[in-house]
PAZAPA-4460 file (N, C-alpha, C; in steps of 0.05 Angstrom, whole numbers, plus 32768, in hexadecimal, padded with zeros to 4 digits):
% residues 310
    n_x    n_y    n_z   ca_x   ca_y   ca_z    c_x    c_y    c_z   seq   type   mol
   7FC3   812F   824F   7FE0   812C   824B   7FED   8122   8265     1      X     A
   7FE6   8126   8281   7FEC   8123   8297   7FED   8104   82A2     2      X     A
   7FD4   80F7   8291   7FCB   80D8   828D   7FE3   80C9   8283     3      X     A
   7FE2   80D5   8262   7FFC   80CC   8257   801B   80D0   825C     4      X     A
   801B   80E3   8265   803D   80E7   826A   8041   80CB   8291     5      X     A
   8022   80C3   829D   8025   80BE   82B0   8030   8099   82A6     6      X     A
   8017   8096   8293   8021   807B   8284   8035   8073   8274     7      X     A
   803D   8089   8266   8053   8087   8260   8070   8079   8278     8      X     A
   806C   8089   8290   8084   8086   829D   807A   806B   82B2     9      X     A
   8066   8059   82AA   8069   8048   82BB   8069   8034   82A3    10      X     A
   8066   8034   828C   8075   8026   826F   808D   801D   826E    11      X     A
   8097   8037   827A   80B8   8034   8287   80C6   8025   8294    12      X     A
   80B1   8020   82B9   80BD   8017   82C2   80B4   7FF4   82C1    13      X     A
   8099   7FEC   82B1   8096   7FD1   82B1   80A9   7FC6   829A    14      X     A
   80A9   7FAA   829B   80C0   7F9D   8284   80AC   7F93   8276    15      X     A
   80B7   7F8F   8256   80A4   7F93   8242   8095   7F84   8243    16      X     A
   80A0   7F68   824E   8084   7F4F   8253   8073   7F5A   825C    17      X     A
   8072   7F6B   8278   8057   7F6F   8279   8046   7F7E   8274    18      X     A
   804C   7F8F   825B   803E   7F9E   824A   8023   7F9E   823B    19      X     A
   8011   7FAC   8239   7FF6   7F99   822B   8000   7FA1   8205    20      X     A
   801E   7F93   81F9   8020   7F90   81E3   8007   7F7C   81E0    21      X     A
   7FF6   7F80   81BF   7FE8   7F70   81B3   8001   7F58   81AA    22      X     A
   7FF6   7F45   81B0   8001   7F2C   81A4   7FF3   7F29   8186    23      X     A
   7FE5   7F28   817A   7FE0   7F21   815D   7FC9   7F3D   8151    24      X     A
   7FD0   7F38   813B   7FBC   7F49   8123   7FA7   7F51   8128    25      X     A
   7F8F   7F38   8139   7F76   7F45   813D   7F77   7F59   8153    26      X     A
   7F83   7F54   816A   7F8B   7F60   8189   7F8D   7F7A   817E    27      X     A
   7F9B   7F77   816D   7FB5   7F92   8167   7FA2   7FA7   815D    28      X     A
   7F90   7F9E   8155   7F7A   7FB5   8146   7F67   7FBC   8157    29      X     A
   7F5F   7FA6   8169   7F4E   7FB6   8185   7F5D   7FC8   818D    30      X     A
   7F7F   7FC4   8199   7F91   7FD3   81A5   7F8A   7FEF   8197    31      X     A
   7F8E   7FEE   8182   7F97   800C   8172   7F7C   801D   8174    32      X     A
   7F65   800E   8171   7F4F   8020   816F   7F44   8025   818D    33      X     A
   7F4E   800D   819F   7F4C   8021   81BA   7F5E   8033   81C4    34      X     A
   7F72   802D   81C0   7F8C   803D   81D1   7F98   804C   81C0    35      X     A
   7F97   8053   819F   7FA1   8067   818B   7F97   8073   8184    36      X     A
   7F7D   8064   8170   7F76   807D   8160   7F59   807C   816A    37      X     A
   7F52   807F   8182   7F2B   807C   818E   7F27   8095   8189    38      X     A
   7F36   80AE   8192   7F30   80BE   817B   7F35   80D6   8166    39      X     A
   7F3C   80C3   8153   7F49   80CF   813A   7F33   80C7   8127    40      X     A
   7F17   80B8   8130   7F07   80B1   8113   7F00   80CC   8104    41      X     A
   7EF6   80E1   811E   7EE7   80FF   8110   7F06   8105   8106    42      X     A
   7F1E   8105   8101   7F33   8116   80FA   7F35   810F   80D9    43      X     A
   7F33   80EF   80D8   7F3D   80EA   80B9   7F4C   80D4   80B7    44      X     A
   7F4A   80BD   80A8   7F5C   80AF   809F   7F7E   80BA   8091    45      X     A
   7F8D   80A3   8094   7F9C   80B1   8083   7FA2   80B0   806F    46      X     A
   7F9D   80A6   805B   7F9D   80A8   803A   7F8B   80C1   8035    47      X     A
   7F73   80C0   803B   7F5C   80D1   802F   7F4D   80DE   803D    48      X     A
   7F5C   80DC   805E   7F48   80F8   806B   7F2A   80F2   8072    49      X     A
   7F20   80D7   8072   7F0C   80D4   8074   7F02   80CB   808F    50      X     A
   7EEE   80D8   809C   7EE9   80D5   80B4   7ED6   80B6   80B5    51      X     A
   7ED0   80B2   80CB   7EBD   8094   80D0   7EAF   808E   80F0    52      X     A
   7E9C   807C   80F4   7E93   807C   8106   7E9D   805F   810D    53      X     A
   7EA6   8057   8121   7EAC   8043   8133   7EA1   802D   812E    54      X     A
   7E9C   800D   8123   7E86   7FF7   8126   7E9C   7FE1   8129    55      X     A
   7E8C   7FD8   8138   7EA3   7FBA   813E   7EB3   7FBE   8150    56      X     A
   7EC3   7FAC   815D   7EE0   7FAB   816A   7EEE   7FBF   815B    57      X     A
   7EF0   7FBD   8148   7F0B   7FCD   813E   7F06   7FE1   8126    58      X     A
   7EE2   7FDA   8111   7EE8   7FE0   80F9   7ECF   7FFD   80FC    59      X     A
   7ED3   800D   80EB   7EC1   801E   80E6   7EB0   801F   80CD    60      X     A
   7EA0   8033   80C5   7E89   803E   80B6   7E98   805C   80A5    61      X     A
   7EA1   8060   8089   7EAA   8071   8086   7E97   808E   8078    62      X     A
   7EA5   809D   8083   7E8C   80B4   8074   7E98   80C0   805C    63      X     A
   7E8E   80AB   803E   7E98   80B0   8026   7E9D   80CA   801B    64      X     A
   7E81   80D0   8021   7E71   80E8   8017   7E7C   8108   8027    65      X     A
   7E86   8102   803A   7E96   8116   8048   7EB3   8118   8042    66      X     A
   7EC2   8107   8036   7EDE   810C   8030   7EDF   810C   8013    67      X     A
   7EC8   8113   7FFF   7EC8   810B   7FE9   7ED0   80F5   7FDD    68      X     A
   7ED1   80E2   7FE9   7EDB   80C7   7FDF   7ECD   80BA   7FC0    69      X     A
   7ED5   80BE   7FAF   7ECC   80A6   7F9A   7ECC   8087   7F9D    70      X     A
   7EBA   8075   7F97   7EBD   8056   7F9D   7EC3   8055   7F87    71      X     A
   7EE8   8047   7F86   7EEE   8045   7F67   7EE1   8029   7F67    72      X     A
   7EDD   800A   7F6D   7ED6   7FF3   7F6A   7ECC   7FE0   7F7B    73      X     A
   7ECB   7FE2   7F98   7EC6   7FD0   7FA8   7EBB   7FE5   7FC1    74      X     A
   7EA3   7FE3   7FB8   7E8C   7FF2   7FCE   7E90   7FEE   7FE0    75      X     A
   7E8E   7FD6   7FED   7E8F   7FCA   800C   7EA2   7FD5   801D    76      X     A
   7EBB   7FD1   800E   7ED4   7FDA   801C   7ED3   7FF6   8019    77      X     A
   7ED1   8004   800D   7ED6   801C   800A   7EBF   802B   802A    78      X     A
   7EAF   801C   8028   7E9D   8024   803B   7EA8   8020   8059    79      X     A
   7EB8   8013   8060   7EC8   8010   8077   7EDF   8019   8083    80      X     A
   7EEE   8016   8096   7F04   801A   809F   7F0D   7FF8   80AF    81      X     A
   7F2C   7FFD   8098   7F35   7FE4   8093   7F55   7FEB   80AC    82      X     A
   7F5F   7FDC   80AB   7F7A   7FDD   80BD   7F91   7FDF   80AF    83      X     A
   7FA2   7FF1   8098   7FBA   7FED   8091   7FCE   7FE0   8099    84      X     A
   7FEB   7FCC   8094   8003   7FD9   809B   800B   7FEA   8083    85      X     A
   801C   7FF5   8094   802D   8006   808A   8045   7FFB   8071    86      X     A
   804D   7FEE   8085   8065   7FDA   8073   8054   7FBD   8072    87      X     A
   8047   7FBC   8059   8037   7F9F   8054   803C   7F7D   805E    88      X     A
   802E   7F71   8073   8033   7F65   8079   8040   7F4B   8064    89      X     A
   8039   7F4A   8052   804E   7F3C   8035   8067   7F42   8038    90      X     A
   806C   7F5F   8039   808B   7F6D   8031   8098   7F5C   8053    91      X     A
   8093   7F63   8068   809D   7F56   807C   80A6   7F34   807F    92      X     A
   8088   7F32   8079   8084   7F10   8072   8093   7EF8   8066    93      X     A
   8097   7F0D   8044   80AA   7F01   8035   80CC   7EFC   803E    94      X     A
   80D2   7F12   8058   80EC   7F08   8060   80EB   7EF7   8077    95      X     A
   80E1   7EEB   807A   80E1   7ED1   8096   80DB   7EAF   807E    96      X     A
   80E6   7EB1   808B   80E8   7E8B   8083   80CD   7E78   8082    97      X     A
   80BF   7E79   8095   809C   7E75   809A   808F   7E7F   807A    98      X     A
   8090   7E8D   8072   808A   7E9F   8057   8084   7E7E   804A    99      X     A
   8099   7E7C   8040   80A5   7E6D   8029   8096   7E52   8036   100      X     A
   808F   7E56   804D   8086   7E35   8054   8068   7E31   804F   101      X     A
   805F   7E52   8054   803E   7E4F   804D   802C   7E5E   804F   102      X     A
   8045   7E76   8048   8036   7E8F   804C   8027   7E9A   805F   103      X     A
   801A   7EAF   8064   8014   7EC0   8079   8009   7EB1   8096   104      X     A
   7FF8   7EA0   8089   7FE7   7E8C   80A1   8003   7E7F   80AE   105      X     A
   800B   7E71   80A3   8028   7E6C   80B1   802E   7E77   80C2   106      X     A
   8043   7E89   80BB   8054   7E99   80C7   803F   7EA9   80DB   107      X     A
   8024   7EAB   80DC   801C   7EAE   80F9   8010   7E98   810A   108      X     A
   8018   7E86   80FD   8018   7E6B   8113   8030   7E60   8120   109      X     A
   803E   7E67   810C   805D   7E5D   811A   8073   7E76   811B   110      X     A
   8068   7E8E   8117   808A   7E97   8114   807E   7EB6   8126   111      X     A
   8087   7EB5   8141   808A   7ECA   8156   8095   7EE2   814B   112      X     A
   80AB   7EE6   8140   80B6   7EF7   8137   8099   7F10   8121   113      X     A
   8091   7EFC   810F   8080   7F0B   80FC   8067   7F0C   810D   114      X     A
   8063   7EFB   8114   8040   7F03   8128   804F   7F1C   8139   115      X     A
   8060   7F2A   8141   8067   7F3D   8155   8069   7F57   813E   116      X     A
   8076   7F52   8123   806D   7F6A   810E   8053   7F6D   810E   117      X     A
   8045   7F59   80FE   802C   7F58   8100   8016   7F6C   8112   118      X     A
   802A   7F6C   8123   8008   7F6F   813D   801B   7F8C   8146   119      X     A
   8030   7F99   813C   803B   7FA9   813A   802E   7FC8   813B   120      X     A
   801E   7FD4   8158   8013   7FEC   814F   8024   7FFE   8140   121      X     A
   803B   8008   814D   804B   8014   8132   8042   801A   811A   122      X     A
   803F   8006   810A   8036   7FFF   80F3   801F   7FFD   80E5   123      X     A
   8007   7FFF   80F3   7FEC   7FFE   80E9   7FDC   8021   80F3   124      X     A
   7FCE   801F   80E1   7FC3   8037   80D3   7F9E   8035   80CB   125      X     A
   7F83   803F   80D8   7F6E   8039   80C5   7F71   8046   80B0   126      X     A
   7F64   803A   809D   7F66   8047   807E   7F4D   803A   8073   127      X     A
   7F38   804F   8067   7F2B   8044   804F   7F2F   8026   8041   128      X     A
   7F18   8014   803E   7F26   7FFA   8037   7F25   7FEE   8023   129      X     A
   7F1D   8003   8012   7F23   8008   7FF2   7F39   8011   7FEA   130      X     A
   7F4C   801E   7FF5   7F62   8022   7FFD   7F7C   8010   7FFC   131      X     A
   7F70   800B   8017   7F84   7FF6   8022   7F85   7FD7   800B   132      X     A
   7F6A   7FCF   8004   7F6A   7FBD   7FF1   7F7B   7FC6   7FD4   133      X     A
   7F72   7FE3   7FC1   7F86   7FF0   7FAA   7FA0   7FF2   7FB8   134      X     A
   7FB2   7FF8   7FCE   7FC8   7FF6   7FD3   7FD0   7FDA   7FD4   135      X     A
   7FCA   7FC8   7FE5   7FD3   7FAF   7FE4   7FEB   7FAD   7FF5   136      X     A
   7FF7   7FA5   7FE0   801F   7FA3   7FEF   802B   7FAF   7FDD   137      X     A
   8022   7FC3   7FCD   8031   7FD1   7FB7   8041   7FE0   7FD2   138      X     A
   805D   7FE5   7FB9   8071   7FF8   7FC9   8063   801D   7FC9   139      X     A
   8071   8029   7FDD   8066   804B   7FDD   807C   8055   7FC0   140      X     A
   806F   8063   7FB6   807E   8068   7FA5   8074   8092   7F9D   141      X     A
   807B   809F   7F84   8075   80B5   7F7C   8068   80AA   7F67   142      X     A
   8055   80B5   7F5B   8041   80AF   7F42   803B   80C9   7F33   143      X     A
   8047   80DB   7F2B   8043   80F5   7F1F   8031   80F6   7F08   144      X     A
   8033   80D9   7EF6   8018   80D8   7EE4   8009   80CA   7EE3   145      X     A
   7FFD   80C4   7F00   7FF0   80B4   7F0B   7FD7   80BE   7F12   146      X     A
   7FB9   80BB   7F04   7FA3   80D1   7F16   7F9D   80C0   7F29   147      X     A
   7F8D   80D9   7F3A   7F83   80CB   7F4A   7F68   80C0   7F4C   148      X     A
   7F61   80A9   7F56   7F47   809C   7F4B   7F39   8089   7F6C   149      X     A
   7F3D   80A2   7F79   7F26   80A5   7F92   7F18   80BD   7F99   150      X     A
   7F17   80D0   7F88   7F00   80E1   7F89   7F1E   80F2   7F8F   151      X     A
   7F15   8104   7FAA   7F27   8115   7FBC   7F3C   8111   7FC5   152      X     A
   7F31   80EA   7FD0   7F4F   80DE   7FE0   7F70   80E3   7FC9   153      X     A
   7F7B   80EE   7FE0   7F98   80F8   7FC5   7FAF   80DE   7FCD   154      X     A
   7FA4   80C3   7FC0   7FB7   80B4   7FB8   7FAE   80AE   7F9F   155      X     A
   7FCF   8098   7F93   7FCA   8090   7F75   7FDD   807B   7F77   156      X     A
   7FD0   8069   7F6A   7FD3   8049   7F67   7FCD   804B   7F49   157      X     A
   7FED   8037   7F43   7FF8   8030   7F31   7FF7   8013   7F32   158      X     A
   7FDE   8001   7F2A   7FDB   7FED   7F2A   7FF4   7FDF   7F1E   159      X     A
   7FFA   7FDD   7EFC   800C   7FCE   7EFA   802D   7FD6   7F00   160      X     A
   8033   7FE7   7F07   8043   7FF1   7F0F   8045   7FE6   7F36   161      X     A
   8034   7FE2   7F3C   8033   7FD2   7F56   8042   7FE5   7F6C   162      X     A
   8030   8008   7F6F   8039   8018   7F73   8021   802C   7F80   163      X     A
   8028   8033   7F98   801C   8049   7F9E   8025   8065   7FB2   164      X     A
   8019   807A   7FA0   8019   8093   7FAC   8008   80A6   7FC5   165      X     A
   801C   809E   7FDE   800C   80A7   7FF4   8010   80C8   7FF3   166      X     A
   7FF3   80CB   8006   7FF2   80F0   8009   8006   80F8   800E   167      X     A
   800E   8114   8012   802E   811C   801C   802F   811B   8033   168      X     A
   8014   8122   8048   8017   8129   8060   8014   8110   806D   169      X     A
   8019   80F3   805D   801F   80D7   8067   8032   80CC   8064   170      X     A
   8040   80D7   8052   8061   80D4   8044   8072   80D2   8060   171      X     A
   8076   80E7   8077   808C   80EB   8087   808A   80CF   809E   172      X     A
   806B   80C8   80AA   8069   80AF   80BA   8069   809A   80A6   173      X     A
   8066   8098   808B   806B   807A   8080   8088   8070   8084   174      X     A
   80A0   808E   8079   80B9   8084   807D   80C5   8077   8091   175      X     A
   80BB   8085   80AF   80BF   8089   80CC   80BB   806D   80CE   176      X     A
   80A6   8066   80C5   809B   804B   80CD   80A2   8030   80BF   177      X     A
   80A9   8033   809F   80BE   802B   809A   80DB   8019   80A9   178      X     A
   80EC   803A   80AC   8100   8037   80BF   8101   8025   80D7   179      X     A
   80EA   802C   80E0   80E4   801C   8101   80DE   8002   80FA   180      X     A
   80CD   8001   80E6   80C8   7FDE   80E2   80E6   7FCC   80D4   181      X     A
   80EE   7FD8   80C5   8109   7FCB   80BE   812B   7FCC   80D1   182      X     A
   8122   7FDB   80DE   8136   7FE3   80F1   812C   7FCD   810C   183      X     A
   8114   7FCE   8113   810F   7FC0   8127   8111   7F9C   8122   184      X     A
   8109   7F9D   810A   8107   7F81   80FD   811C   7F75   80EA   185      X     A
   8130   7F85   80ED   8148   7F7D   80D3   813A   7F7B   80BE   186      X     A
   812C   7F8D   80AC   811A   7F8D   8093   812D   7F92   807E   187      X     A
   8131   7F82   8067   813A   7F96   8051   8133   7FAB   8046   188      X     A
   8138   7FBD   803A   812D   7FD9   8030   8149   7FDA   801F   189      X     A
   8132   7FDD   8003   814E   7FE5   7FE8   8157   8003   7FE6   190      X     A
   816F   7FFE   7FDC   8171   801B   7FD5   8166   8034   7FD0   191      X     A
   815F   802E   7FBC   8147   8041   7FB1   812F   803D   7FC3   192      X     A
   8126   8039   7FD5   8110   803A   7FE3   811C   804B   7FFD   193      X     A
   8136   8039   8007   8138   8056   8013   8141   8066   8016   194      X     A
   8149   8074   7FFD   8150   808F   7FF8   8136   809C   7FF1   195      X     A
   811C   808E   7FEC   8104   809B   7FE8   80F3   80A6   8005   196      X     A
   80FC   808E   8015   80F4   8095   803D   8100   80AC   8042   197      X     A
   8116   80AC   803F   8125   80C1   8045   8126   80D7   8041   198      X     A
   811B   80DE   8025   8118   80FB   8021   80F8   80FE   8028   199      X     A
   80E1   80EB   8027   80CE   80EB   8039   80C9   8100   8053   200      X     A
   80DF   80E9   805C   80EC   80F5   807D   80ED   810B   807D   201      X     A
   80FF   8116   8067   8106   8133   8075   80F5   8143   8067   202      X     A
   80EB   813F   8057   80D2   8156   804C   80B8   8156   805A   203      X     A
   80BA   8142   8069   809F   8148   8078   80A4   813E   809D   204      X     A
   80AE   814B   80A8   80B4   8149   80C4   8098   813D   80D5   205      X     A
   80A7   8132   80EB   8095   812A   80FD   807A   8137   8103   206      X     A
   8060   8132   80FF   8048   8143   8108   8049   8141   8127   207      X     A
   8031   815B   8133   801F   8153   8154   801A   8136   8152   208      X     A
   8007   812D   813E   7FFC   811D   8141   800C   80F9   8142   209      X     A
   801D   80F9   8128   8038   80E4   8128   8040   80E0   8144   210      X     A
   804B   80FD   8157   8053   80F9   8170   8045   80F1   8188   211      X     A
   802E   80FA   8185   801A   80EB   819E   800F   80D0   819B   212      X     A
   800E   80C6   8177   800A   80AA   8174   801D   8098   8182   213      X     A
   803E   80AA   817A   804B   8099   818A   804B   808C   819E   214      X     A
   8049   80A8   81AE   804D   809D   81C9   8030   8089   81DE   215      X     A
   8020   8091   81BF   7FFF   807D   81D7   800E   8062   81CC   216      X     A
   8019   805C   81AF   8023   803E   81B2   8037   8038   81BF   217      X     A
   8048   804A   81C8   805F   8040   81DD   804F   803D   81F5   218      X     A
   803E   804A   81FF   802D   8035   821E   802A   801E   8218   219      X     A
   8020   8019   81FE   800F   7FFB   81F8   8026   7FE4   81FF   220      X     A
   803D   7FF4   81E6   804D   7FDF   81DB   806A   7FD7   81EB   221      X     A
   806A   7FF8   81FE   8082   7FF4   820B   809B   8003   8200   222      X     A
   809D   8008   81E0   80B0   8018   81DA   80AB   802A   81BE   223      X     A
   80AA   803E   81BC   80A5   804A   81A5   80BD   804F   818B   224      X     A
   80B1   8060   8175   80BF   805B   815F   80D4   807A   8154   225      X     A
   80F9   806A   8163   8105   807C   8169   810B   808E   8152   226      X     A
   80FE   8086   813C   8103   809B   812B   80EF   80B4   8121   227      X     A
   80D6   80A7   8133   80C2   80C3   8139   80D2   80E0   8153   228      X     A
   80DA   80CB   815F   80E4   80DA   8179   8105   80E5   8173   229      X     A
   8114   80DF   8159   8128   80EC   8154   813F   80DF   8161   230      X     A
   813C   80C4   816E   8154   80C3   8185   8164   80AC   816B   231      X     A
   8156   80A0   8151   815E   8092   8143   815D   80A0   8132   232      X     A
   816C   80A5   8110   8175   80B1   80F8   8175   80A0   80EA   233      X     A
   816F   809F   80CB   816D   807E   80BA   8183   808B   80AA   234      X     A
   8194   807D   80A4   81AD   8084   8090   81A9   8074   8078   235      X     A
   81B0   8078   805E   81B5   8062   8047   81CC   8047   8056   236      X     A
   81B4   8033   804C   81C1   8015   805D   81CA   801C   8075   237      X     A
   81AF   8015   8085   81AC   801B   80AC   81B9   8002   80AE   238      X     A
   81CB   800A   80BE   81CB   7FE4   80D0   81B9   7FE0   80E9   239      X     A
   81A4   7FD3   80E2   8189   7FC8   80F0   8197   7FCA   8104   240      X     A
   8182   7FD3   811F   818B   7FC5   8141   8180   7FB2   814C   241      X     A
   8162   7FA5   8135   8157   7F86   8134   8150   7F7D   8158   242      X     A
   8149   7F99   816B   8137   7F99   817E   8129   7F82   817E   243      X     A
   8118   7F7F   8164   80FE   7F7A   816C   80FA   7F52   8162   244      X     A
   8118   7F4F   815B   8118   7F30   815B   811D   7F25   816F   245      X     A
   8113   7F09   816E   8116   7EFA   817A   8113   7ED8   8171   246      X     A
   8124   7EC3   8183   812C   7EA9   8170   8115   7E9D   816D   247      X     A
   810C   7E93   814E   80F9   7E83   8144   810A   7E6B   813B   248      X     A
   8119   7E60   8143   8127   7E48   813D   8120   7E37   8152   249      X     A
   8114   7E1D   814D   810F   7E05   8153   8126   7E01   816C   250      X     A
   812A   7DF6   8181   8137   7DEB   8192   8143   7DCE   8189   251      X     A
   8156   7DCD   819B   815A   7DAD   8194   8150   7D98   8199   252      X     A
   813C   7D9A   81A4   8131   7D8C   81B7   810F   7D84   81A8   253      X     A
   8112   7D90   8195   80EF   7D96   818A   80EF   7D7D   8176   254      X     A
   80CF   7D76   817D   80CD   7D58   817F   80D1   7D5A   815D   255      X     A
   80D2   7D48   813E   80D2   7D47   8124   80B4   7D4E   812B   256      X     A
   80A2   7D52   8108   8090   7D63   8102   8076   7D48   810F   257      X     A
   808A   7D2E   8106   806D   7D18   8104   8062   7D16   8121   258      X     A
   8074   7D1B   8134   8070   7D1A   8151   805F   7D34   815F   259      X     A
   8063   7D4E   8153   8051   7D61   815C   8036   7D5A   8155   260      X     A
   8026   7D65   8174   800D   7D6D   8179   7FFB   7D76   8158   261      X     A
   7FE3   7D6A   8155   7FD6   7D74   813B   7FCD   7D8A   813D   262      X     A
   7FD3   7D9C   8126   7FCF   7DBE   812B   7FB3   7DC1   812D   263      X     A
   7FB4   7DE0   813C   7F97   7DE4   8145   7F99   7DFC   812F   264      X     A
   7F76   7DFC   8130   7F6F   7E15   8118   7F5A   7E27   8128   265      X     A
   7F69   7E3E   8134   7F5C   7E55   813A   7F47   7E68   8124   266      X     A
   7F39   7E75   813B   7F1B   7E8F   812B   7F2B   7EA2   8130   267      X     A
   7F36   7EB3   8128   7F43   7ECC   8135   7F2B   7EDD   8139   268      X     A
   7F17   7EDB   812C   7F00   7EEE   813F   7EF8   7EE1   8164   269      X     A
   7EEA   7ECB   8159   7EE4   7EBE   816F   7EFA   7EB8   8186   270      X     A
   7F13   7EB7   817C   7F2D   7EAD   818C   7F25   7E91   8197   271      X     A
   7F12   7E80   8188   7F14   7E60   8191   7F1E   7E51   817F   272      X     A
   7F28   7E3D   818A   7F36   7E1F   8178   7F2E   7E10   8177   273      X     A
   7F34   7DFF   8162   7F27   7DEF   815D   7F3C   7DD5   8151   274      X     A
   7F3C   7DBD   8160   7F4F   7DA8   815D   7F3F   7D98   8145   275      X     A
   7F50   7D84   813A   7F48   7D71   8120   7F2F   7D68   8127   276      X     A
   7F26   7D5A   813B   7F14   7D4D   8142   7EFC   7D5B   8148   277      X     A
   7EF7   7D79   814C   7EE4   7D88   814F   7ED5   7D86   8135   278      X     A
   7EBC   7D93   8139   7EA5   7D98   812C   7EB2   7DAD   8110   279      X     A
   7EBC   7DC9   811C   7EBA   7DD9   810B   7EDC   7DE1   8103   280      X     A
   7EEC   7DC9   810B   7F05   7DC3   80FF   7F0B   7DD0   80E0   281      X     A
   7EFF   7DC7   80D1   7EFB   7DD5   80BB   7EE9   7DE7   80AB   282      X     A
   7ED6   7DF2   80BA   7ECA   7E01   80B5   7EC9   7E26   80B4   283      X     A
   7EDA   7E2F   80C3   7EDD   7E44   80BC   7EEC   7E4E   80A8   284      X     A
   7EE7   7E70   809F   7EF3   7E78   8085   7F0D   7E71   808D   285      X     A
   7F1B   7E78   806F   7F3A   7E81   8074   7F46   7E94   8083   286      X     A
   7F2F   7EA5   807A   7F3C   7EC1   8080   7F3D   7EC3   809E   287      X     A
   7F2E   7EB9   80B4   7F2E   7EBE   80C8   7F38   7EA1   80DA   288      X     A
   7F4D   7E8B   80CC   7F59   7E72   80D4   7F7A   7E7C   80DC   289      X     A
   7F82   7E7D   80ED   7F9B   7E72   8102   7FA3   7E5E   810D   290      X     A
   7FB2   7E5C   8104   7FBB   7E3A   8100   7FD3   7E39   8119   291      X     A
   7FD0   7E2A   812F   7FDF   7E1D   813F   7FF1   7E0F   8145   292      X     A
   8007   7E03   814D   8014   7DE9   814C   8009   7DD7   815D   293      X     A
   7FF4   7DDF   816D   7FE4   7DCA   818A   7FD2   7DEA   8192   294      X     A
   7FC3   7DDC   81AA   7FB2   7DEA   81B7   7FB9   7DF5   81C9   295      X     A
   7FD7   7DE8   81D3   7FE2   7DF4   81EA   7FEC   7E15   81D8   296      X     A
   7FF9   7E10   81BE   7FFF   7E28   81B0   7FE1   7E3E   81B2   297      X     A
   7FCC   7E36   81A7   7FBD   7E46   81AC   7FAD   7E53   81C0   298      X     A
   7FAE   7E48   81D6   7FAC   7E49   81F6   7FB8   7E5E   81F8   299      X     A
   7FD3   7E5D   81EF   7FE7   7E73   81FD   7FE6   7E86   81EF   300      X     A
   7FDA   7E8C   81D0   7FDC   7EA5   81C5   7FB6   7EAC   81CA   301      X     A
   7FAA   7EA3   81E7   7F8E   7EB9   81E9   7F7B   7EA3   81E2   302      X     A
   7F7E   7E8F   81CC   7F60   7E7F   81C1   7F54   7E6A   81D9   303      X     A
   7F49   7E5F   81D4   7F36   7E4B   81EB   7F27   7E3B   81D5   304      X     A
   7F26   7E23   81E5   7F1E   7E01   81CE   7F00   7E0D   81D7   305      X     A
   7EF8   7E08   81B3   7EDC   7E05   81B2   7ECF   7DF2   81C5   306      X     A
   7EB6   7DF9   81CC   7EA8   7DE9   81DE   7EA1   7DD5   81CD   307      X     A
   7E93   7DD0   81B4   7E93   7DB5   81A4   7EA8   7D9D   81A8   308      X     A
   7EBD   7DAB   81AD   7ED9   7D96   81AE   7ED0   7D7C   81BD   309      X     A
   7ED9   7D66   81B8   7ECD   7D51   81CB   7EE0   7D57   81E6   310      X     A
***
């Protein structure tokens, strides 16, 4: 504790640039599983309590058979530990403008604002990835005649209802976190959603554990989430304090589209690029492609030009 309360107060006195915030999604999941949850695997996930052993940078090995877990459909995942958000990167996504231009790959090629949710420790959680796949971007909701159909794990997913029921003792940090992400990000949140945070909130108060997460991501990130710490209150229709924006609007000065640099297509594993004229330009999956506006863009968020490049 002597460690942390020491890092804590020198969090304080550096300015947030020079903070080791993760810049994007993959970073963000090394971050968390070194500096959050390295060790919380023996404690439990949080949907279903299920413990796991460490593999990879970021991902683990889950012990099914120890948290009673049922595999309702997709073995593989279920067998792992996957990276939640909290508040689905869709639900965020869909309010930025980049969205509508091209969806998720987009808006983490061009839009600072959402790559900074994105990579948002706050917000991410390991979870079972059978889980995390049956949740999706469904909203949190109550499901009272809803069974449950992961063995022990006590959630329930309401497929067409596009709906799911988290444990209770995850109910009080989903709200919290909630709050912080829409408050930090000017997020909408309807009515009825949050009057459902809200009584969340108060039926299930801050844990030990909620509070010390906090504060290991406030070293990382530089500022923690004031509504774990009580110094913030969420009222029906918060007026956001939108901290955590900043301008994604073009300059005047920015050359038309035909004149920009040809975009580069990043490995987010590998963190290399790869320009039009390379070898493996088009060769990697989707799933692991980050798309650039130039190489100087990808230079500066960590990647390095493949050696193939001429």
């Amino acid at each position: 504790m002597l460690l942390l309360r020491l890092a804590l107060l020198c969090s304080a006195l550096l300015p947030a640039a020079l903070l080791a915030a993760p810049q994007d999604f993959g970073r963000a999941k090394v971050e968390a599983r070194q500096h959050v949850y390295h060790d919380r695997n023996e404690i439990g996930d949080a949907y279903c309590g299920c413990t796991w052993q460490w593999a990879g940078r970021s991902g683990g090995r889950v012990d099914l058979a120890g948290c009673g877990y049922r595999i309702r459909a997709q073995p593989n995942r279920a067998q792992r530990i996957e990276w939640e958000h909290i508040v689905p990167a869709s639900s965020f996504g869909r309010q930025r403008q980049c969205w509508q231009q091209g969806g998720r790959a987009h808006c983490t090629a061009t839009d600072p604002v959402f790559s900074a949710m994105e990579a948002d420790l706050h917000n991410l959680t390991p979870v079972v990835g059978e889980v995390n796949a049956d949740r999706s971007n469904y909203d949190f909701g109550m499901l009272p005649g809803v069974p449950p159909r992961h063995g022990q794990c006590d959630v329930r997913v309401d497929f067409a209802g596009r709906t799911m029921q988290p444990p209770a003792a995850f109910r009080g940090q989903i709200a919290r976190t909630y709050f912080y992400m829409a408050d930090r990000y000017d997020l909408r949140l309807a009515p009825a959603q949050q009057r459902l945070l809200m009584a969340w909130h108060r039926q299930h108060p801050v844990s030990a554990w909620e509070r010390e997460r906090n504060q290991r991501i406030q070293v990382r990130m530089g500022h923690g989430n004031l509504f774990v710490t009580g110094e913030r209150e969420w009222q029906l229709h918060h007026r956001n304090s939108r901290e955590g924006l900043i301008s994604s609007l073009p300059s005047a000065t920015t050359p038309p589209v035909s004149a920009q640099p040809a975009p580069a297509h990043g490995n987010r594993n590998s963190r290399i690029y790869h320009l039009p004229d390379c070898p493996g330009y088009t060769a990697m999956a989707d799933r692991n492609r980050v798309l650039f506006t130039s190489a100087a863009a990808a230079e500066a968020a960590g990647y390095r030009k493949a050696l193939n490049c001429p």
